[in-house]
N, C-alpha and C positions, 0 to 999 in steps of 0.2 A: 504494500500500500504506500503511497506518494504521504510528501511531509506536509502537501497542500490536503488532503484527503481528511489524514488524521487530524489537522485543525481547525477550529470554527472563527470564521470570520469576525475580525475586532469590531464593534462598532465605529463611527466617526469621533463621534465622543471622546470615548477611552482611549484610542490611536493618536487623540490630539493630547490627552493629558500624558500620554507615555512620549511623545515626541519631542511637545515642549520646552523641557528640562534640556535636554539635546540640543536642539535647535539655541536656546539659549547661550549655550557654551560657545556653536559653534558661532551665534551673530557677535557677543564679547570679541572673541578668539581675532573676527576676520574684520575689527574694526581699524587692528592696527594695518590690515593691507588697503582698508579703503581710504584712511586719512591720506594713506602717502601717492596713492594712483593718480588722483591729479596734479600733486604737486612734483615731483617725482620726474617726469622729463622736463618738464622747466625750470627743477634745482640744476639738474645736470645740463642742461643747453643754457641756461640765461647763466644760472647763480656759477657755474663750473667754467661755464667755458667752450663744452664739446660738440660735437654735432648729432646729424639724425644719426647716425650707423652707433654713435658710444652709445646715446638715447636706448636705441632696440637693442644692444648689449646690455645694460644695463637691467630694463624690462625682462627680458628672457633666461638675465641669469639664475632669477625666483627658478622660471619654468626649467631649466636644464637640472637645478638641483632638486625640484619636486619628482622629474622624474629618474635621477637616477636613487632616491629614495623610497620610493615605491612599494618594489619588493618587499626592502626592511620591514615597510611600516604595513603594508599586507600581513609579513609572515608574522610582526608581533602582533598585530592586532589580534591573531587568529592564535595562538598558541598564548600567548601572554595576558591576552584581553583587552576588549578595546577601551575602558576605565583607563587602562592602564597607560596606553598608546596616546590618551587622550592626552595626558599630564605629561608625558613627554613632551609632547607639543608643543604647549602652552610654556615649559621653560626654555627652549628651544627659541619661540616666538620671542621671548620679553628678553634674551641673551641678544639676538638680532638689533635689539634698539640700541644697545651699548653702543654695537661694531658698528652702526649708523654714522654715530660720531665720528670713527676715525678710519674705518674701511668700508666704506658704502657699497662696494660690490661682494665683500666677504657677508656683511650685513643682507643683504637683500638673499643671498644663496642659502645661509643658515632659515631666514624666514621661509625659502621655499621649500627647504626640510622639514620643518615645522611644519606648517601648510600641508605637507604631503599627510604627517601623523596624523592632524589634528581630524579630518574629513574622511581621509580613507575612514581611520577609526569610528568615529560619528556615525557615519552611514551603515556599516556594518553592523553599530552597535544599532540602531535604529533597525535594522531585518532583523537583529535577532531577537526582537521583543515582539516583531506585528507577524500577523497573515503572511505567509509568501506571497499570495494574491494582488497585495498591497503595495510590490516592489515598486511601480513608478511613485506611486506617493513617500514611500519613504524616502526616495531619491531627491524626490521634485521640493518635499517642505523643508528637507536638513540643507540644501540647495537654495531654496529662499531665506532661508535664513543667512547664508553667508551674503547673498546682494542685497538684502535689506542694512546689511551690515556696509556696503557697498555703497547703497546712495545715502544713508548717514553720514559715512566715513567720507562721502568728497566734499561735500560743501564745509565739513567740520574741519577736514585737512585743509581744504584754500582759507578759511580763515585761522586755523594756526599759523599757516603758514606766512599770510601776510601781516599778522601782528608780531609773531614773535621768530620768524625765520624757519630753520628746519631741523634746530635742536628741539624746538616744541613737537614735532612730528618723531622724532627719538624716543623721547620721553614718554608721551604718546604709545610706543610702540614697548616701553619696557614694564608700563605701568598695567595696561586691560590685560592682556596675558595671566598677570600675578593675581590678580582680582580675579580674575574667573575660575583659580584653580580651589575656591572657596566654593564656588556653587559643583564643583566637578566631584567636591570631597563627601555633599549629600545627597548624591546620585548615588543608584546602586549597581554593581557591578552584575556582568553578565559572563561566568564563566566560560574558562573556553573549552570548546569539544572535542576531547581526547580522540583523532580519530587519522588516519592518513590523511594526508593532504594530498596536494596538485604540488609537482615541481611548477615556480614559477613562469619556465619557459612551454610549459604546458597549456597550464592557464594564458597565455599571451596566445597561444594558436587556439584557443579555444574562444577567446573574447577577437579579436584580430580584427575581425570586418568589423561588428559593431563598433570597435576603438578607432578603426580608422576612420568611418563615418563622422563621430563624434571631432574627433583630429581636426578634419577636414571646414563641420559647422562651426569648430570654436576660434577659427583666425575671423570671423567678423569681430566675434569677443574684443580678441589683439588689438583689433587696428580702433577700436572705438575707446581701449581703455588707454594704449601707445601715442593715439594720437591725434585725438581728436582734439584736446587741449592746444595743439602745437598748432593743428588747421584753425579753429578760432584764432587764435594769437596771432598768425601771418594773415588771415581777411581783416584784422582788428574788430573782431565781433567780442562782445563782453561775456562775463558770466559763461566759461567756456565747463566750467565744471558741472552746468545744468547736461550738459552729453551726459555724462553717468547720471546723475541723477533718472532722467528720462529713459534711459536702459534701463535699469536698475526698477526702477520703477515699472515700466512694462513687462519685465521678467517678472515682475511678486505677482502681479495681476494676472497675469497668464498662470502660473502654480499657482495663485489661490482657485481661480474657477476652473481650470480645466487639467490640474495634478491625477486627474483620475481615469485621464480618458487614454493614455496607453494603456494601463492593466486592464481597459474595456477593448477598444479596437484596436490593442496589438502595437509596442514599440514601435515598428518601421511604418507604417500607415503616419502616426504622428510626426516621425521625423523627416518621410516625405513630405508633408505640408507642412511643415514648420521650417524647415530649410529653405524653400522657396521662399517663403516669407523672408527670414534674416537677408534674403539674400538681397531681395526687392530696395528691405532697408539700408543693405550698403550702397546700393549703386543710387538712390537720394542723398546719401550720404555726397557720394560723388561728385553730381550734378548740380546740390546746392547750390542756388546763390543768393541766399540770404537763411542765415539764421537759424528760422524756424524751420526750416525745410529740412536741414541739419539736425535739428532736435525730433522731429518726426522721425527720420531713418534710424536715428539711436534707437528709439523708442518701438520702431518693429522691428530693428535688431536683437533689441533684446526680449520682446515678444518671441523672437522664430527660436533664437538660440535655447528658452528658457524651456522649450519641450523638447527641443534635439536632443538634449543632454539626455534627460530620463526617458526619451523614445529609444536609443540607443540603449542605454543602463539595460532597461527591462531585456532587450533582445540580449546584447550581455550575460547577466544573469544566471538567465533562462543556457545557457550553454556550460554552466559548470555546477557540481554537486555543492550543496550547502554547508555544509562543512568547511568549503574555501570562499564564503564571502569575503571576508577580507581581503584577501589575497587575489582574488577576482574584483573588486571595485577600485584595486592599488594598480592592476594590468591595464584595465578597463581608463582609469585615470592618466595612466604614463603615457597611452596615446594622444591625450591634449597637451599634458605637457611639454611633450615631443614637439608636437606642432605648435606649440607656442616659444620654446625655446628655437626654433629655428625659422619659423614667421616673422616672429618682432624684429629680429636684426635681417631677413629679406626684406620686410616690408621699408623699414629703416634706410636698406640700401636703395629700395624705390623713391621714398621719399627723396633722397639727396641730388638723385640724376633728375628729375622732374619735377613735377609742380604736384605739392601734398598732398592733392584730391586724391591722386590715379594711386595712391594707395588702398583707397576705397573697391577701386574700379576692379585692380587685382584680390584684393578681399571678395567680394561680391562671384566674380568667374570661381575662385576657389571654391568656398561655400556651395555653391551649385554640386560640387563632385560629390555632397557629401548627400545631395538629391540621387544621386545617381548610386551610391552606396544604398540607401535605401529601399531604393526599387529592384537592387539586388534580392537582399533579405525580404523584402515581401514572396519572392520568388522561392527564398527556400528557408523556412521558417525553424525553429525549434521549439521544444518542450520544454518546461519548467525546467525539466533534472538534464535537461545539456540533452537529448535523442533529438538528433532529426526525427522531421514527423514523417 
């Protein structure tokens, strides 16, 4: 009998009070990544000095070190427990603030290690308390929580940052971490399951297409959190930090009303429509000229992106035995990463040879592949427990 079989569907209710608490830790946790995202390529291009290619170095170094962390924070989550992986994290994340101060790319790497514990961990711990059933929703609200953390964190980051510089964004960065490992200490742990696991390179050919898919949707992400601050800034349009916001925003609203509708019509169904959408909203992005146009394509950017992620996840999932959640949402993760450490410094190199829009433009053609991944896996689906059907 299947693990879906043996148990009875959680209510909405009860799924939200088990979530919560989680979701808490992880919006604290990912407050220190939202303060710094807007301010962040114009410390390093205005306040430093550098240009776009340092800019999407800089950006990417997070991602290069979330994913080669991955694995780690998989296999502890899964054997260690994810309580436990959590609080890693979290000192991980507030050590980051320090090295802000005095190596700001060693600083940004450690927080992408961080970042890798803190979410793999979360999520996983978040399946192992609900419905298997439920997997896009546990994806999609531990998920809202990190971008509501997202559009707090930029408008609170550009005003630290213009009152008191980007020591206040350090500090910032050493202080929420420390505070949230309070709320993490009245949470209750979820032991872990004595059981075989997946070699990690296992799990990678097992999640592989849905990872790429996902890979592919999250460079509109990149290019809206890389650089859309830098496109306001060179049109001289104001209030460049409302782009996230307006993402960020779109993204909670799309998981709040519609978090339910992969585990009803199926991951790849959602990330085919959702894709097109993110995609729509980069190439407005593009063509802006003025403003609000700009604020609009954020804003279905982060609409399309906010279901690809959990259309993708479910299909994911659904490919490996339960037992290696962890370790499958760390695999499944390392694909964005991936694509984000090596997007933001391409995009970066685009930006320098041209004019900053046609980073969009290249975002938007991208994004589409990941329509095309989709309509793959419509094609050839799987079962909860990883069996093609």
């Amino acid at each position: 009998m299947s693990l879906t079989a043996m148990q009875e569907p959680v209510a909405a209710p009860r799924m939200a009070a088990t979530l919560l608490p989680i979701m808490g830790v992880v919006f604290v946790a990912f407050l220190v990544i939202g303060v710094a995202m807007p301010v962040l390529p114009l410390h390093v291009h205005n306040g430093l000095g550098f240009g776009t290619i340092v800019v999407g170095l800089v950006a990417g170094s997070q991602f290069a070190a979330s994913l080669i962390s991955r694995p780690w924070a998989g296999h502890y989550s899964d054997s260690r427990g994810a309580k436990r992986a959590v609080v890693v994290g979290l000192m991980a994340a507030s050590a980051s603030g320090f090295l802000y101060l005095f190596l700001l790319l060693l600083g940004r790497a450690l927080l992408g290690g961080a970042e890798s514990f803190i979410i793999t961990a979360a999520v996983s711990w978040g399946l192992a308390l609900v419905d298997p059933r439920s997997t896009g929703k546990v994806i999609a609200w531990v998920g809202s929580a990190m971008f509501a953390a997202f559009a707090i964190g930029a408008p609170a980051g550009s005003a630290l940052y213009a009152g008191y510089g980007f020591a206040a964004i350090a500090f910032a960065t050493v202080g929420a971490p420390l505070g949230t490992l309070l709320l993490v200490a009245a949470l209750p742990r979820v032991a872990p399951v004595p059981h075989t696991r997946f070699s990690f390179a296992k799990v990678v050919g097992a999640v592989g297409v849905p990872g790429f898919g996902s890979a592919l949707g999250s460079v509109g992400f990149g290019a809206v959190t890389t650089f859309a601050a830098l496109l306001f800034a060179s049109r001289g349009w104001a209030n460049g930090w409302l782009a996230y916001t307006a993402y960020a925003t779109a993204f909670i609203l799309a998981r709040l009303f519609f978090s339910h509708v992969a585990d009803t019509i199926g991951g790849a169904k959602v990330a085919l429509i959702c894709a097109l959408i993110e995609a729509v909203g980069q190439a407005l992005i593009w063509l802006a000229p003025r403003p609000e146009m700009a604020f609009a394509g954020a804003a279905l950017t982060g609409f399309g992106f906010s279901l690809v992620y959990p259309g993708f996840g479910v299909e994911a999932v659904r490919r490996v035995p339960a037992h290696s959640r962890g370790l499958a949402m760390g695999a499944y993760t390392a694909f964005l990463d991936l694509a984000q450490g090596l997007a933001s410094p391409a995009l970066g190199v685009i930006a320098s040879g041209t004019r900053l829009n046609a980073v969009f433009l290249a975002s938007a053609i991208t994004v589409l592949g990941a329509a095309l991944v989709a309509s793959w896996l419509l094609a050839h689906p799987a079962t909860m427990e990883g069996r093609p059907q």
